[in-house]
VEXVEX-374526 format. One record per residue (C-alpha): residue number from 1; z, y, x. Coordinates in steps of 0.25 Angstrom, whole numbers. Layout:
N
(NUM; (Z; Y; X))
...
//
This chain:
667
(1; (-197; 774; -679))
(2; (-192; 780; -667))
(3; (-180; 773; -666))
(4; (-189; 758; -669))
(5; (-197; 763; -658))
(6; (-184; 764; -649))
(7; (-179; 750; -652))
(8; (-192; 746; -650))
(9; (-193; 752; -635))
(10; (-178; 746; -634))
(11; (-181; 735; -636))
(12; (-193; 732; -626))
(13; (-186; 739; -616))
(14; (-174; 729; -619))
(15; (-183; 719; -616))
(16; (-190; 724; -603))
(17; (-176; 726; -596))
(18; (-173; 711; -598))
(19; (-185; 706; -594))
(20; (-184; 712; -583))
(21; (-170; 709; -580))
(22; (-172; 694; -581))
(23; (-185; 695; -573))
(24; (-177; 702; -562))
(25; (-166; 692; -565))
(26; (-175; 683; -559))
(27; (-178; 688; -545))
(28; (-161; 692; -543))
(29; (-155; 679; -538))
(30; (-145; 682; -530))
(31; (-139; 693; -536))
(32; (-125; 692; -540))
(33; (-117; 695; -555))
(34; (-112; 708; -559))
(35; (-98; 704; -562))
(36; (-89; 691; -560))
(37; (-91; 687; -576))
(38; (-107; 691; -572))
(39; (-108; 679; -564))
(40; (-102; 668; -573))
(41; (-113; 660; -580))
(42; (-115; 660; -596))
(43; (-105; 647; -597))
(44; (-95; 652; -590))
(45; (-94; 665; -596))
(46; (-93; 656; -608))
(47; (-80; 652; -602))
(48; (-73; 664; -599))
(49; (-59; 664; -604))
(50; (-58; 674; -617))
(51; (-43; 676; -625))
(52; (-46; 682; -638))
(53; (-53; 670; -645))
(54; (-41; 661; -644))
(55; (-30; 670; -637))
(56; (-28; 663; -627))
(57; (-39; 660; -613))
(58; (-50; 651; -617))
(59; (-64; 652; -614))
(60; (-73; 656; -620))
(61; (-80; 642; -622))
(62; (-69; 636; -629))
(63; (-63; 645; -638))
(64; (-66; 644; -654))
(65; (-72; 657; -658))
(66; (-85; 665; -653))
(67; (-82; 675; -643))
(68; (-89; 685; -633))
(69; (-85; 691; -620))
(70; (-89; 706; -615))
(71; (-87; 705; -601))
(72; (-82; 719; -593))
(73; (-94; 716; -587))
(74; (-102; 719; -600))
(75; (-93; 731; -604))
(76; (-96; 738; -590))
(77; (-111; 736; -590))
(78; (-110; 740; -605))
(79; (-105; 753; -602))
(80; (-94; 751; -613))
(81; (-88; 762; -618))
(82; (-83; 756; -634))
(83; (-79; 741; -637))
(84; (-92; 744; -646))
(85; (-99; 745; -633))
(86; (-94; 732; -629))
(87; (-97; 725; -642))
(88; (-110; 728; -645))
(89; (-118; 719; -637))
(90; (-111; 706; -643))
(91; (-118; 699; -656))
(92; (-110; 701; -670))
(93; (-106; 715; -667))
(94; (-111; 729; -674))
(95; (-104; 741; -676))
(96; (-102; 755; -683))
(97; (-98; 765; -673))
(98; (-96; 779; -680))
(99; (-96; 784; -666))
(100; (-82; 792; -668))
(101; (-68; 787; -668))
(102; (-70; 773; -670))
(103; (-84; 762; -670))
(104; (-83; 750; -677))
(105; (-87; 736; -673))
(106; (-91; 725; -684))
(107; (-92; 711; -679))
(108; (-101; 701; -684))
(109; (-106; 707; -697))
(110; (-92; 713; -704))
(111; (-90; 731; -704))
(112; (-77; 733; -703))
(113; (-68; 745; -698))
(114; (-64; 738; -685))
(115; (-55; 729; -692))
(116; (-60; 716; -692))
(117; (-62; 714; -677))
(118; (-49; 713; -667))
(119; (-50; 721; -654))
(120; (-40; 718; -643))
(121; (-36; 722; -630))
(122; (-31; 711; -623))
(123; (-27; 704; -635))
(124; (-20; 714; -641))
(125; (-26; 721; -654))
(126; (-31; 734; -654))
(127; (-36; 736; -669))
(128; (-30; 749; -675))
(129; (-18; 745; -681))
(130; (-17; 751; -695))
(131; (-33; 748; -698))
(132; (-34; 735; -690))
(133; (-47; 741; -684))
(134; (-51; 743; -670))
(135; (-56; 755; -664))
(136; (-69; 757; -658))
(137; (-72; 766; -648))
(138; (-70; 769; -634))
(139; (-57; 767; -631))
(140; (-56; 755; -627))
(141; (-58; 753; -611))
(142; (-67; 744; -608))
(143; (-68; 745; -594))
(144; (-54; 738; -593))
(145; (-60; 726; -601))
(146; (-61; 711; -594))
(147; (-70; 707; -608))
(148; (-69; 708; -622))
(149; (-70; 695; -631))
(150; (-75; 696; -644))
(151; (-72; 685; -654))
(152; (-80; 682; -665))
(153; (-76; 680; -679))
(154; (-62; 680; -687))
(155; (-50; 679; -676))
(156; (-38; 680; -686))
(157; (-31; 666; -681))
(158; (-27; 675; -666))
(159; (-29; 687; -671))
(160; (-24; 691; -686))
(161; (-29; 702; -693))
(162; (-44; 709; -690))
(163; (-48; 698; -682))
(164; (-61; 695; -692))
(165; (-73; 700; -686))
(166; (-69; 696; -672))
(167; (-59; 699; -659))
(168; (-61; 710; -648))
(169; (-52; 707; -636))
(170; (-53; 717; -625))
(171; (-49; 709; -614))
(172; (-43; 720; -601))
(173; (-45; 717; -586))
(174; (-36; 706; -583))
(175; (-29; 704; -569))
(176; (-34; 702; -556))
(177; (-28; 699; -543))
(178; (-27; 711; -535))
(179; (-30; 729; -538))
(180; (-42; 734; -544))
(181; (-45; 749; -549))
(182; (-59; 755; -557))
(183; (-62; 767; -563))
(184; (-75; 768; -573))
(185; (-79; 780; -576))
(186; (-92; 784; -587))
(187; (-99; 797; -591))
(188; (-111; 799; -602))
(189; (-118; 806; -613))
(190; (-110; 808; -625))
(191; (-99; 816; -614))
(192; (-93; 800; -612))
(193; (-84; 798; -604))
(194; (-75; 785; -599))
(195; (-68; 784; -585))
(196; (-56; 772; -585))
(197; (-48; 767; -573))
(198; (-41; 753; -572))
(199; (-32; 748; -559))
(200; (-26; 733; -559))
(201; (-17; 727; -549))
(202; (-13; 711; -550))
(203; (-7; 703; -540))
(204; (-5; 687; -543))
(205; (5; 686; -534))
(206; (15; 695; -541))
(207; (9; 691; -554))
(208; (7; 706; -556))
(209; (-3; 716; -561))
(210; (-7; 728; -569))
(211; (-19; 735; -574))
(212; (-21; 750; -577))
(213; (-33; 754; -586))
(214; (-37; 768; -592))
(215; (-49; 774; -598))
(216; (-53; 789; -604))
(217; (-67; 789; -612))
(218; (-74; 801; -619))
(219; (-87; 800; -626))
(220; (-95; 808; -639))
(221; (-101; 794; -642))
(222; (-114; 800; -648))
(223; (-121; 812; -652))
(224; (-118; 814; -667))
(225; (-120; 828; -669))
(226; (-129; 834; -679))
(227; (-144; 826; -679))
(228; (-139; 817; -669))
(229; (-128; 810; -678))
(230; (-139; 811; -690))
(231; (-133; 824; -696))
(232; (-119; 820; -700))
(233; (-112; 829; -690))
(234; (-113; 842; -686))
(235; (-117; 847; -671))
(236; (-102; 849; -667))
(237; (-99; 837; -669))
(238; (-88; 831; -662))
(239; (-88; 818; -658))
(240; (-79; 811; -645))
(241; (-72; 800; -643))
(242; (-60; 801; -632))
(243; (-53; 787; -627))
(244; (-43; 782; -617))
(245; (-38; 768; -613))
(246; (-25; 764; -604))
(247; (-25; 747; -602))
(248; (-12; 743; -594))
(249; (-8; 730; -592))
(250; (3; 724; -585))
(251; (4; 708; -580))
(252; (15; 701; -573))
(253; (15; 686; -574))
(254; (11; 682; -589))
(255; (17; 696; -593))
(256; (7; 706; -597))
(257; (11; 719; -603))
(258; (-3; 727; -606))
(259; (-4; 741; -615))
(260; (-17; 747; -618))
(261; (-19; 762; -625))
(262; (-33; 767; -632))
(263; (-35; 780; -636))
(264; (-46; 784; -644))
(265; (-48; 799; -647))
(266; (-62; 801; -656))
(267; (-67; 811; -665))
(268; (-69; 808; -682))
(269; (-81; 816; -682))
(270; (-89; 803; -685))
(271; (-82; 800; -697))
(272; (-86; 811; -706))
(273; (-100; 818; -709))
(274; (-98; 832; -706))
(275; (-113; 837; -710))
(276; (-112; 840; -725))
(277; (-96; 836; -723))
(278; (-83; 844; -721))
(279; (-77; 837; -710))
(280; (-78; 845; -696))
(281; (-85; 837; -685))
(282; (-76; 841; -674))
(283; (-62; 842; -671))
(284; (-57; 828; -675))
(285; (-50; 816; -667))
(286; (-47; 801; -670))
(287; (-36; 798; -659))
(288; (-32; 783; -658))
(289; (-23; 776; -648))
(290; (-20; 763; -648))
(291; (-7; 758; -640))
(292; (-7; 743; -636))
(293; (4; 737; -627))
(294; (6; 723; -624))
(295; (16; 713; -619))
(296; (9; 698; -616))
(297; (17; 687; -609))
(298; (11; 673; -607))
(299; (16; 660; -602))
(300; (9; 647; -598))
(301; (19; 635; -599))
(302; (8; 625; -595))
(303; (-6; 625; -597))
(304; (-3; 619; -611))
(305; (7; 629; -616))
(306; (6; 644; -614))
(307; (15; 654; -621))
(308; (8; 670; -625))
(309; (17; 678; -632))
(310; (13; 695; -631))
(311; (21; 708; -636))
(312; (12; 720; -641))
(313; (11; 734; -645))
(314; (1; 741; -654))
(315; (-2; 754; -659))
(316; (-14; 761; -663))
(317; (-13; 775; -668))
(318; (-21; 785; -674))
(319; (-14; 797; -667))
(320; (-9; 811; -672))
(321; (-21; 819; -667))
(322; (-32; 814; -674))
(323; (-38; 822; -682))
(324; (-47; 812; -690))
(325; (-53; 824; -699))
(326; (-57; 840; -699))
(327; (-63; 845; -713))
(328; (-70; 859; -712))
(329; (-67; 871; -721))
(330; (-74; 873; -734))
(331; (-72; 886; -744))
(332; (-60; 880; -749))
(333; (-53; 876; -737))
(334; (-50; 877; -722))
(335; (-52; 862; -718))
(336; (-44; 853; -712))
(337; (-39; 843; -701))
(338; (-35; 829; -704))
(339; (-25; 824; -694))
(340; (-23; 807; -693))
(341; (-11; 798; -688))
(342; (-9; 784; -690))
(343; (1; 777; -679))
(344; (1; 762; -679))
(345; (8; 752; -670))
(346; (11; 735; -672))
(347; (20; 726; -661))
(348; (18; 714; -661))
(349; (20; 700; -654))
(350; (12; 686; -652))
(351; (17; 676; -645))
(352; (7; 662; -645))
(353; (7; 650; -639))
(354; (-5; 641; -633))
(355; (-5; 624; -632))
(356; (-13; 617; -624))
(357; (-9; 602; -631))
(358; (-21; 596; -620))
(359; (-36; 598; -617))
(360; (-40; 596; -632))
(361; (-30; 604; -641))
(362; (-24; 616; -639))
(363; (-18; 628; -648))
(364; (-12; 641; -649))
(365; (-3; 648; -657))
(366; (4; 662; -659))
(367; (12; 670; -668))
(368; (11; 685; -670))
(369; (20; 695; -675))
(370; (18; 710; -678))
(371; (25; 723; -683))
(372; (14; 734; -688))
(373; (19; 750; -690))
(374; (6; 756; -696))
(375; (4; 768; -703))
(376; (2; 767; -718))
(377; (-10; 777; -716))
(378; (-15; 789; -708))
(379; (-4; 800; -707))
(380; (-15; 813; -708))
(381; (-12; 829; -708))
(382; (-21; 840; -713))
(383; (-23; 854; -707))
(384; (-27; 865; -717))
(385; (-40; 870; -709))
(386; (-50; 862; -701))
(387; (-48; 870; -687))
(388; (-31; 865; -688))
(389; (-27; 853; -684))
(390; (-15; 847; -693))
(391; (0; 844; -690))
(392; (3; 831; -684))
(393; (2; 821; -694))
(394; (16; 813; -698))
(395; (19; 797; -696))
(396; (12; 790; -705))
(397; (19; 778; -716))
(398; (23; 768; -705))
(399; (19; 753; -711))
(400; (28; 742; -706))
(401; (18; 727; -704))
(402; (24; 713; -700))
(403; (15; 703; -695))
(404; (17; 688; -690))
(405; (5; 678; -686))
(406; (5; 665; -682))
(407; (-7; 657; -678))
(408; (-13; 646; -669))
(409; (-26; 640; -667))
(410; (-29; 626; -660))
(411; (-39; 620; -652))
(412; (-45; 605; -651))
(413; (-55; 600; -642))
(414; (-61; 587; -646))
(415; (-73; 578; -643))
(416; (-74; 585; -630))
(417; (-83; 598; -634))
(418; (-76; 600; -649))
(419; (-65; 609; -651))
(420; (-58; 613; -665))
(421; (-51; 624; -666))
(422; (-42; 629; -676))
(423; (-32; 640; -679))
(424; (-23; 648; -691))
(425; (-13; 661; -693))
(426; (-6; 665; -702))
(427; (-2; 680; -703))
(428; (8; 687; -711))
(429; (11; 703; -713))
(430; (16; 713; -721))
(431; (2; 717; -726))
(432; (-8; 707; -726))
(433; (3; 694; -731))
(434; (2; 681; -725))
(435; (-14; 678; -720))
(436; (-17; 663; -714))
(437; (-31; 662; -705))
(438; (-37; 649; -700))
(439; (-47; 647; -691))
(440; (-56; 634; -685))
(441; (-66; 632; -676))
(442; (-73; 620; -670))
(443; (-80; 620; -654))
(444; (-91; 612; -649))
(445; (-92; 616; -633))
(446; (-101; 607; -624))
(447; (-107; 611; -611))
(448; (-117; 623; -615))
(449; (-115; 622; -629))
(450; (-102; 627; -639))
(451; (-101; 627; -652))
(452; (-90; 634; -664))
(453; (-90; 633; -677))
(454; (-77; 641; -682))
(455; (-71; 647; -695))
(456; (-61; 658; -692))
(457; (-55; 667; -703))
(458; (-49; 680; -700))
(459; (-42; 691; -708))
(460; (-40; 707; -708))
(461; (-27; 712; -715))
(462; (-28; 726; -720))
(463; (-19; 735; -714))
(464; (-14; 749; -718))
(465; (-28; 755; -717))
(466; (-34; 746; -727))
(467; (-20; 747; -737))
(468; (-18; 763; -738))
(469; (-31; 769; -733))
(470; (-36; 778; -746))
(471; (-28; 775; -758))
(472; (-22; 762; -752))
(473; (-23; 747; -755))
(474; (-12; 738; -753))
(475; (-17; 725; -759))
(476; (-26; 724; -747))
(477; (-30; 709; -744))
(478; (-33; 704; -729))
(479; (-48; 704; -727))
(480; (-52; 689; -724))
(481; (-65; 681; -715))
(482; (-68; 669; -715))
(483; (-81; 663; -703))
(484; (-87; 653; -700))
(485; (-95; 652; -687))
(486; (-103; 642; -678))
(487; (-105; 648; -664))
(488; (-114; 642; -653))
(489; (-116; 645; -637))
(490; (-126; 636; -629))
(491; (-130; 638; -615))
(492; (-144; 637; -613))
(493; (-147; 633; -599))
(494; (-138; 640; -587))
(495; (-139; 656; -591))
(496; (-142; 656; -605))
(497; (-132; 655; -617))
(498; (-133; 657; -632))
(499; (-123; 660; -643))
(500; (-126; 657; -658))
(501; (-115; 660; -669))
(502; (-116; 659; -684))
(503; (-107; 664; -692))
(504; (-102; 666; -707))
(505; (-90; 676; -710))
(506; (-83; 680; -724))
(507; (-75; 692; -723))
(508; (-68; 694; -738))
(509; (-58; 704; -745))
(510; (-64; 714; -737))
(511; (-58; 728; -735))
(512; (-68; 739; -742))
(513; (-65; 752; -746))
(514; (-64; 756; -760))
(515; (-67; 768; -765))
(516; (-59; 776; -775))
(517; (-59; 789; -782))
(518; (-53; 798; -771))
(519; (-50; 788; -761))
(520; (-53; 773; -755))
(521; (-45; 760; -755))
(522; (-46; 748; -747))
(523; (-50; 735; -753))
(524; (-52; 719; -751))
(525; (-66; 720; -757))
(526; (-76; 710; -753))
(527; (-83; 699; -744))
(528; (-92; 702; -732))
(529; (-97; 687; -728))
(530; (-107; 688; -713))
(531; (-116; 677; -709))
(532; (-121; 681; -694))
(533; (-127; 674; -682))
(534; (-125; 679; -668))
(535; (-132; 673; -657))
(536; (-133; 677; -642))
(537; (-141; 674; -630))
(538; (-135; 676; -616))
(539; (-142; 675; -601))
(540; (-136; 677; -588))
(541; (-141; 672; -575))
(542; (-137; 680; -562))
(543; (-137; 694; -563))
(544; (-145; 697; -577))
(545; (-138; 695; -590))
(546; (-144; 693; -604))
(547; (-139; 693; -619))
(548; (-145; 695; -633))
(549; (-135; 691; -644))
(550; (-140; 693; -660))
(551; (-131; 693; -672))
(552; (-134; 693; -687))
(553; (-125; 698; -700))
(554; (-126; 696; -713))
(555; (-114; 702; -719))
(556; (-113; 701; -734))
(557; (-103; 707; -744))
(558; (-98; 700; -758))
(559; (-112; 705; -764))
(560; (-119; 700; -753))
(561; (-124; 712; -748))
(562; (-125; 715; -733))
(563; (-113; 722; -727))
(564; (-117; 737; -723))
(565; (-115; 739; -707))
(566; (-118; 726; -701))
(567; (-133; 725; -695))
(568; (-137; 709; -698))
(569; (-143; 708; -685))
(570; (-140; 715; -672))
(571; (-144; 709; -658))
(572; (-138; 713; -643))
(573; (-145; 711; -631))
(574; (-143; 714; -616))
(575; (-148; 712; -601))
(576; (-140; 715; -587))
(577; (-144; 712; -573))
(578; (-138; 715; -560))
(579; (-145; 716; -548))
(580; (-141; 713; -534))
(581; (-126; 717; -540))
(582; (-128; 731; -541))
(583; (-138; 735; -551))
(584; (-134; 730; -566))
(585; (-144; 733; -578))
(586; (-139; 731; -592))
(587; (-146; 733; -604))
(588; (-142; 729; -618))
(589; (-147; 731; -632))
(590; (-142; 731; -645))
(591; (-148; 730; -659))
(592; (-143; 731; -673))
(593; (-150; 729; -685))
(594; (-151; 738; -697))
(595; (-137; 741; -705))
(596; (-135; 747; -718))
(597; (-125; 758; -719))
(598; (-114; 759; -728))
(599; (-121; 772; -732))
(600; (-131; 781; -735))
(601; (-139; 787; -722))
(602; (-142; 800; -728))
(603; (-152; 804; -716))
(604; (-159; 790; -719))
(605; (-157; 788; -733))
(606; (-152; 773; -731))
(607; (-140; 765; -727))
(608; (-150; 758; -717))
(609; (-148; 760; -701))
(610; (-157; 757; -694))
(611; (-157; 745; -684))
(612; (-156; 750; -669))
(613; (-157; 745; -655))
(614; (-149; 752; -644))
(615; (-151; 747; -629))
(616; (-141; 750; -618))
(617; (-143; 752; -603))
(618; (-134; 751; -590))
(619; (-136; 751; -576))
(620; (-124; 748; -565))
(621; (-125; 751; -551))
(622; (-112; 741; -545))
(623; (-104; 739; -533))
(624; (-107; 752; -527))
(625; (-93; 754; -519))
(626; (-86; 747; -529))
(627; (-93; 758; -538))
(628; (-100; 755; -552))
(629; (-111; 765; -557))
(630; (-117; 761; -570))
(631; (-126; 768; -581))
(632; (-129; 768; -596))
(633; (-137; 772; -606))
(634; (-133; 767; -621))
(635; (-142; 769; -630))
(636; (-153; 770; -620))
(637; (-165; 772; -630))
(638; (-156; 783; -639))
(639; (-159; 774; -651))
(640; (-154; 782; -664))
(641; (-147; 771; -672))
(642; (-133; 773; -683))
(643; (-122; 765; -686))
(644; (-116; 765; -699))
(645; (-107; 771; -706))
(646; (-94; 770; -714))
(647; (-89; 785; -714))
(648; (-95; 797; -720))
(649; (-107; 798; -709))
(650; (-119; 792; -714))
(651; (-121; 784; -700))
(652; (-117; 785; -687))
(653; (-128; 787; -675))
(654; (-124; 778; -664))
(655; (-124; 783; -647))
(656; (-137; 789; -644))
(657; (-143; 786; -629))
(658; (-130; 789; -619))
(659; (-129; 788; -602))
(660; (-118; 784; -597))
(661; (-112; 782; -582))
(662; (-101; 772; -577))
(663; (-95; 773; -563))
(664; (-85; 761; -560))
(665; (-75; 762; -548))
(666; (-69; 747; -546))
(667; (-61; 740; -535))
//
C-alpha cells in the first residue's frame, strides 16, 4: 500500500511540474535554447543526419528503418552515468539490471543476454566477442558522446550477426574548426564517483586534427546489504563497480585512425545468494577490458561515386585477475577461490562502395572479411582456502573463425513521395555455414506526414559461449527473426509531433538452456513471436521540452504463454525548461508495468513484481564563467521497486533515492 501511495503522489507531482512549466512557457518569449540542437524545430531535428541505419549519411526522414536520436544534450541533462541511463526514456526498451558486473537491456519484448542488440562505438562493434553480448554498465563515457542512434528492429543486411533486436551506435564528438578543452567532474551517494577530461584541436586548413578523451568512474550502485536487498546478502556485502575510458582519434584528410579502451572492474557479489549459501560476499572481481583500434579511409570520386574502405582491431578479454567466485569453509573444507581468464581478439576489414545512379536510385554495397581467435571456454584456477587467492590461470584452447560477407541494399524513389527499398547478405563462417538475409521496405514521405511499412530478417550465430558452455553442443543452429512493421510520424501544427509504430516479430530456434543431470547444455529450443505498439508524443516550442512515448508487448512462446521478464506496458514521460539561459529544470518519469519473474520470490511467495514508477529530477545553473553546476536526485521519491532475476538471487532491488552533483569546465 505504501509503495501505491508513492506512485500515486509521483504521479500528481509529475503533473503539477508540467503544468507549470508550460504555464511559464507562456510568459518567457524571448528566452533563448539551451543548446544549438535545442533550437532546431521538430522537422528539422527530423532531418538531422544519422549513419547507423543505412551506414552511410542520410537523414533521418529518409532512411528505411525506425530510428531515434539521444542528443549530448539529453545525456548531460540526464545526468548519464550507464548506456542504461541513456536508454531508458525511449519506448520499446526494458531491462534486468542485476546491479553488479553487467545490466541487461531487452528491446522491444525479447530477454536476452545482451546478445540480440549490436552496440557500436563509431561503427565499430563492441559486443563481447566469444558471447556476442554487450556489457552494460558504466564504462562507457558518455560525456565524449555527439548522440547515440538507436535503430529498430532486425539490422542483419549491414550489420551480420546479433543485429535482431536492434543497433546502438555511440557516435563520439566529431571535429570542429579550432581547440576546445572540458573537465566534468560528479560526486554522490552510493560513494560515486566520475571526473573525465577531453581536449580537441582541428584546423581546416591543414586538414588536421586530433581528440583526446579520458574518464575514471567509481560507484556501489545500490544498498543491497542485509534488509535493504530483501535478505539475500549479508551486511558486509561488497558491492563496486570501478571503470575507465581513453577515446583517441586521429583525422588527416579522409584518414581517420581512431582507438578506444573500456575497462570495467565490478564485483560478482550479485550473482550468488550468500544468506543460506556458501558463497562469500566479499572479495571478488569481474575485470573486463575491451581494446578497439581503427583505421577508416574515405574517398568521394564525385557526388555520385564515394569509395569507404576501414581496417579494425578487436579484443575483448576477461583478464587474469578476476576472481569470479569465493566459496566459504565448511567442516569438511577450507573453501576456495575461483580465478577466471578468457582472452579474445578478431581483425577484420570492410571495404564498400556507394552509387548515386541519379535523384531516384541509388545503392550501396560492401564486403566483409574476419579472422576470430576466441577462446573455447574460461581458463579457471582454484585455490585450496577461501582467504588465497590462486595462481595465475593458463591460455585457454585458442579457436581459430573465418568470416567473409557481402551485401548491398538499394534505394528507389518514385511517384515523388514513394521510395522502395530493398537489400540482402550473404555470410559464410566456420561455425555458423553459409546464412542469406533479405530485407525490404516501402516509404511514403509528404510534407508533415511519413510513412514505413518494412520486413527485415536478422540472425544471431552462436559463438563459443553457447557451443562448450556446460557439457557442450556443437550442433547449434543460428537463431533466426523474421518483422513486419508499419511506422508512422505526423506533425500536428508547428511544435507538436507524433510517432506510432506496430509491429510483429517471430524469433525461432531460440537458444534455451537445458538442464542435465550434473550440468547444463545450450539448445535451439523454441519460438518467442512479439506483437507491440509503441507510440510517442513530442512538444518543443522555445525553451520547454515535452515527451510521453507508451509501448506495449505481448511476447508469446510455442505454448502461447507470456514470456517471463518483459512488462506488456511501460510508458516514459519528461518535461525541461530553461529560463532566461541559465536556469534548466528537467523532470522525467518512468513506469513499467508488472513482470513475472523467472522464479519464486520466497519473501513474496510469488513470481509477480510488482509495477513501479520512478521520477527523476535535475537542475543546471549554466554559463557561469564558462562553468556548469548541475543537480540530481534519481529516484526522487525512494520508490522500493525489483528487477528480475535469472541467477540465484530471487530478485534484484533497483537504486534507492541517490544525490548527485556535476560541475562542468568548457571552453
Amino acid at each position: 500500500m505504501l509503495e501505491k501511495i508513492k506512485h500515486i503522489i509521483a504521479i500528481i507531482f509529475f503533473s503539477l511540474i508540467l503544468f507549470s512549466t508550460v504555464s511559464s512557457t507562456a510568459q518567457e518569449k524571448n528566452e533563448t535554447e539551451i543548446s544549438n540542437l535545442l533550437d532546431l524545430s521538430l522537422e528539422q531535428l527530423l532531418d538531422i543526419n544519422i549513419v547507423s541505419a543505412t551506414k552511410e549519411i542520410s537523414r533521418i526522414s529518409e532512411v528505411p528503418a525506425t530510428v531515434r536520436v539521444i542528443t549530448a544534450e539529453e545525456i548531460a541533462m540526464k545526468g548519464c552515468l550507464t548506456l542504461e541511463d541513456a536508454l531508458s526514456d525511449l519506448p520499446g526498451f526494458q531491462f534486468r539490471n542485476i546491479q553488479g558486473f553487467n545490466s541487461y537491456v531487452f528491446q522491444r519484448g525479447v530477454p536476452s543476454q545482451n546478445n540480440t542488440i549490436l552496440v557500436l562505438v563509431d561503427g565499430i562493434q563492441v559486443n563481447e566477442l566469444n558471447s556476442g553480448g554487450f556489457y552494460g554498465g558504466g564504462q562507457y563515457n558518455l560525456t565524449n558522446v555527439e548522440r547515440i542512434e538507436v535503430v529498430y528492429g532486425p539490422a542483419s543486411v549491414l550489420y551480420g550477426t546479433n543485429a535482431i533486436s536492434g543497433i546502438v551506435n555511440i557516435v563520439t564528438k566529431d571535429f570542429k574548426e579550432g581547440n576546445s578543452f572540458s573537465i566534468n567532474t560528479m560526486v554522490g551517494t552510493f560513494n560515486t564517483f566520475s571526473s573525465d577530461m577531453a581536449y580537441a584541436h582541428y584546423d581546416s586548413l591543414k586538414k588536421f586534427g586530433v581528440q583526446v578523451a579520458g574518464m575514471y568512474k567509481t560507484t556501489e550502485k545500490a544498498n543491497l546489504a542485509g534488509s535493504d536487498g530483501d535478505n539475500q546478502w549479508s551486511n558486509n556485502m561488497e558491492n563496486f563497480e570501478n571503470d575507465y575510458a581513453i577515446d583517441v582519434k586521429v583525422k588527416y584528410k579522409n584518414l581517420i585512425l581512431g582507438a578506444n579502451v573500456m575497462d570495467k572492474n565490478a564485483s560478482r557479489t550479485t550473482n550468488y545468494k550468500t544468506i543460506g549459501g556458501l558463497s562469500q560476499d566479499f572479495g571478488t572481481n569481474w575485470h573486463i577490458r575491451f581494446t578497439n583500434t581503427y583505421l577508416k579511409y574515405e574517398l568521394k570520386k564525385s557526388d555520385k561515386i564515394s569509395y569507404f574502405s576501414s581496417f579494425y582491431y578487436r579484443n575483448s578479454t576477461v583478464m587474469n585477475n578476476s576472481i569470479g567466485y569465493i566459496e566459504m569453509p565448511t567442516d569438511s573444507t577450507d573453501g576456495f577461490q575461483v580465478r577466471y581468464y578468457r582472452p579474445n581478439s578478431l581483425i577484420g576489414t570492410e571495404n564498400r562502395i556507394n552509387i548515386k545512379i541519379n535523384d531516384k536510385l541509388k545503392f550501396i554495397a560492401g564486403i566483409v572479411f574476419e579472422h576470430e581467435q576466441l577462446s573455447e571456454t574460461f581458463s579457471t584456477e582454484v585455490s585450496n582456502s577461501y582467504d588465497i587467492e590462486p595462481i595465475e590461470a593458463s591460455r585457454p584452447v585458442i579457436l581459430n573463425n573465418f568470416l567473409g560477407g557481402i551485401f548491398a541494399q538499394g534505394q528507389f524513389n518514385f511517384f515523388k513521395y514513394f521510395s522502395l527499398s530493398a537489400g540482402i547478405r550473404n555470410d559464410n563462417s566456420n561455425y555458423s555455414g553459409n546464412i542469406f538475409t533479405p530485407r525490404f521496405g516501402l516509404t511514403f514521405h509528404k510534407q508533415s506526414f511519413s510513412s514505413r511499412l518494412l520486413f527485415t530478417n536478422a540472425y544471431r550465430a552462436p559463438k563459443p559461449w553457447d557451443y562448450y558452455s556446460g557439457v557442450g553442443n556443437l550442433s547449434l543452429e543460428p537463431e533466426r527473426m523474421y518483422s513486419l512493421e508499419f511506422s508512422n510520424t505526423y506533425f500536428i501544427g508547428k511544435y507538436l509531433k507524433l510517432d506510432a509504430s506496430i509491429y510483429r516479430n517471430l524469433l525461432y530456434g531460440v537458444l534455451s538452456k537445458e538442464v542435465t543431470a550434473y550440468s547444463y547444455r545450450w539448445v535451439n529450443e523454441g519460438e518467442l513471436l512479439t506483437n507491440g505498439f509503441e507510440t510517442s508524443l513530442s512538444f518543443r516550442k522555445k525553451s520547454y521540452d515535452f515527451y510521453l512515448n507508451y509501448t506495449y508487448n505481448s511476447s508469446l512462446d510455442e505454448n502461447n504463454q507470456f514470456v517471463p521478464e518483459i512488462s506488456k506496458q511501460i510508458f516514459n514521460l519528461g518535461s525541461q525548461f530553461t529560463i532566461k539561459n541559465k536556469f534548466v529544470i528537467g523532470l522525467r518519469g518512468n513506469y513499467i508495468g508488472k513482470r513475472e519473474n523467472l522464479k519464486q520470490i520466497a519473501s513474496q511467495g510469488s513470481t509477480t513484481i510488482a509495477p513501479a514508477f520512478v521520477t527523476n529530477f535535475s537542475f543546471m545553473v549554466k554559463n557561469i564563467k564558462n562553468v556548469n553546476i548541475q543537480f540530481l536526485v534519481k529516484n526522487l521519491f525512494d520508490v522500493e521497486y525489483y528487477h528480475t532475476s535469472n541467477n540465484s538471487p530471487d530478485w534484484y532491488r533497483q537504486a534507492q533515492q541517490q544525490f548527485l552533483m556535476k560541475i562542468s569546465y568548457i571552453i
